[in-house]
C-alpha positions in Angstrom: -40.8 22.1 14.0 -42.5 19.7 16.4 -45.9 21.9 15.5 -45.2 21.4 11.4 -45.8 17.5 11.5 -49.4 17.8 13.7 -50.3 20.5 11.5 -49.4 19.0 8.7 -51.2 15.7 9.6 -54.4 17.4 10.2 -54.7 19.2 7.0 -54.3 16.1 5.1 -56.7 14.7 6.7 -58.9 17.3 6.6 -58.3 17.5 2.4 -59.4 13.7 2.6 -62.4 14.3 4.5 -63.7 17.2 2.1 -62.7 15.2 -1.0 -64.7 12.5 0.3 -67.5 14.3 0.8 -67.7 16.1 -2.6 -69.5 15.2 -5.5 -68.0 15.8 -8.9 -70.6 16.3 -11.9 -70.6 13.3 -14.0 -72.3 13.6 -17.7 -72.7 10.1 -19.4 -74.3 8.8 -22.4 -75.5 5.2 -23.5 -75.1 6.4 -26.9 -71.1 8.2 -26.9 -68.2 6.8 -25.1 -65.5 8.8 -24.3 -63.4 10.1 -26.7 -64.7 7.6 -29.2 -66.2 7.9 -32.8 -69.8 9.3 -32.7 -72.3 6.7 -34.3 -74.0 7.7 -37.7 -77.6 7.6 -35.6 -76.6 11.3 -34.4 -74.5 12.4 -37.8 -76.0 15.8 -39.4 -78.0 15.0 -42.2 -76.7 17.8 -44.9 -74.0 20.0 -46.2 -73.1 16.6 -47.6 -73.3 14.4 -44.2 -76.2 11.6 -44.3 -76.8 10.4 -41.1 -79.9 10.3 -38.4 -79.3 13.7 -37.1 -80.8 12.6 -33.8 -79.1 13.5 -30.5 -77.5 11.0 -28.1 -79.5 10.4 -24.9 -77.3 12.1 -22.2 -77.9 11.7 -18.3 -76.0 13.6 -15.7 -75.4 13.4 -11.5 -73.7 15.4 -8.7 -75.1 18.7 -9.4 -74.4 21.4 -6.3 -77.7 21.2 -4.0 -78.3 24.9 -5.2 -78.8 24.3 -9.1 -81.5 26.4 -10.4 -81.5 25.0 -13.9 -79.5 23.3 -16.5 -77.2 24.4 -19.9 -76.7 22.0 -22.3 -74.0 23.2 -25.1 -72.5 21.1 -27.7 -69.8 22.8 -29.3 -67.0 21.9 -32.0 -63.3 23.6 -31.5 -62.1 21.7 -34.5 -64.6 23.6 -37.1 -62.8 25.7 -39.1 -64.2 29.0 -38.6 -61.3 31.0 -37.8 -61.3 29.9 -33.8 -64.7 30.4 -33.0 -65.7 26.9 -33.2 -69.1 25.7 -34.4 -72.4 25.4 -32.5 -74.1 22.2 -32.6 -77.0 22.5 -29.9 -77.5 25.4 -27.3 -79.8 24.0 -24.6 -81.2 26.3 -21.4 -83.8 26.5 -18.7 -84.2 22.8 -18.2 -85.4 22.3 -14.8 -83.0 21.7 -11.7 -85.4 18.3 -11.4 -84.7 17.0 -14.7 -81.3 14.4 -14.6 -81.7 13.4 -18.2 -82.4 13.9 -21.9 -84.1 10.9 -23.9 -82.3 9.8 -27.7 -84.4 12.5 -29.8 -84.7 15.3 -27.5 -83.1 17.8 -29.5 -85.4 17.7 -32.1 -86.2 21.4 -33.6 -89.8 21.7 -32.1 -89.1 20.8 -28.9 -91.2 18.1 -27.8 -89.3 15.9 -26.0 -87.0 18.4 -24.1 -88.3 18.8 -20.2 -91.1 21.3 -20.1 -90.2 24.8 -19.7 -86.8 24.3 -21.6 -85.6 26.3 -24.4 -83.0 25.1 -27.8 -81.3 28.3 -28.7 -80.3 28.7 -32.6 -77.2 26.6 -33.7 -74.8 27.0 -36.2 -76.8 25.5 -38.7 -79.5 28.2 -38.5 -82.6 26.7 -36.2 -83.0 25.1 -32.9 -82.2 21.5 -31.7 -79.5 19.1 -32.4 -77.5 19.6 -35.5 -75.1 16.8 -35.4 -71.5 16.6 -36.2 -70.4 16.9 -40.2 -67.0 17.8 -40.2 -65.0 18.9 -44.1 -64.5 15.6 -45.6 -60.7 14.7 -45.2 -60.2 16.6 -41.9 -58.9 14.8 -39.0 -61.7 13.4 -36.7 -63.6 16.7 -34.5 -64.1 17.2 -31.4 -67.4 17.0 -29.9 -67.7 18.6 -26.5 -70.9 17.7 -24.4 -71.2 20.0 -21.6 -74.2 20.3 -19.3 -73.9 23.3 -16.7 -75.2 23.8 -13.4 -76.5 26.7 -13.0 -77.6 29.6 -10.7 -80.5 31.0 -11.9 -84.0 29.3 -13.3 -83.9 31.0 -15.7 -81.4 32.4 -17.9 -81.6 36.2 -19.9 -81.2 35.8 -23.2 -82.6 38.1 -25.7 -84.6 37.1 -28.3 -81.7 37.0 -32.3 -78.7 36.6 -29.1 -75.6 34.7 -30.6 -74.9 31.2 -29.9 -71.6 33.0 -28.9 -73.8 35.2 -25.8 -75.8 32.4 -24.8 -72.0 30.6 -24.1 -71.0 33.3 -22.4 -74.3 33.6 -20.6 -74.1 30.0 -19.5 -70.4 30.0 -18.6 -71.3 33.5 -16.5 -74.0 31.7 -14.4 -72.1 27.7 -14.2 -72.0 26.5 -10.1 -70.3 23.4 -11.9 -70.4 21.6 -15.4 -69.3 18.3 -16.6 -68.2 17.6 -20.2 -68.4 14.2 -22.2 -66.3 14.1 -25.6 -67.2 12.0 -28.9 -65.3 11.9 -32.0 -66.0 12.2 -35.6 -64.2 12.4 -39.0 -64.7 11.6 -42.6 
């Protein structure tokens, strides 16, 4: 018994010291709060939705000192697509240097995503942001923001891979991730 309490001691103390030390990923945006209603800037413009369809600027920090590259995936669990959720932008291969995507990146050709990136096929059928445009009358979606760490520069997806393998590609591959949340319903 008289070892318990000194051993005891010493672990927590050694718990403090490593969560001290340890940098959780943090992934924010000046254009979504948490778990608040998405703004009708970023809103999909079609299947009956009229909004800006541009994609929220997003920065993220604490990344393990052995990223490679990034993932960005936005996905919907609230769609109703039988459980599998709806794709709204697959992003991979942005470079371990790059801490940030500018309002607009997502847009299909490209252009203002970090050089050497790539913006998989979405659920709407082409690359890029596709913003949220949930069944009118539904209860407001989820929106789930995630950018992965990950442990290889680049990633191997094949040319016509699902949005479902790149996922599961990602997820495979993740040192860490940190996921941001909006809202929307109408």
């Amino acid at each position: 018994m008289t070892l318990a309490k000194p051993l005891l001691a010493l672990l927590a103390a050694a718990t403090l010291t490593l969560a001290g030390t340890a940098q959780a990923m943090e992934l924010t945006s000046p254009d979504i709060q948490s778990n608040a209603t998405i703004g009708h800037a970023f809103v999909y413009k079609g299947f009956g939705c009229e909004g800006g369809n541009r994609s929220p600027a997003l920065a993220w920090k604490g990344a393990p000192a052995e990223t490679k590259s990034f993932a960005l995936l936005v996905h919907d669990p609230d769609a109703p697509t039988g459980g599998a959720g709806w794709w709204h932008w697959l992003a991979y291969d942005i470079p371990a240097s790059a801490s940030s995507l500018p309002q607009g990146a997502g847009a299909p050709d490209g252009s203002a995503m970090p050089r050497g990136s790539v913006q998989h096929i979405t659920d709407f059928g082409a690359p890029g942001w596709g913003g949220p445009c949930p069944p009118q009358g539904d209860k407001p979606h989820r929106y789930h923001f995630t950018i992965h760490a990950l442990k290889l520069e680049k990633l191997p997806v094949q040319p016509g891979a699902s949005a479902a393998l790149v996922g599961f590609l990602v997820n495979a591959n993740s040192l860490d991730k940190a996921t941001l949340t909006g809202l929307y319903g109408r």
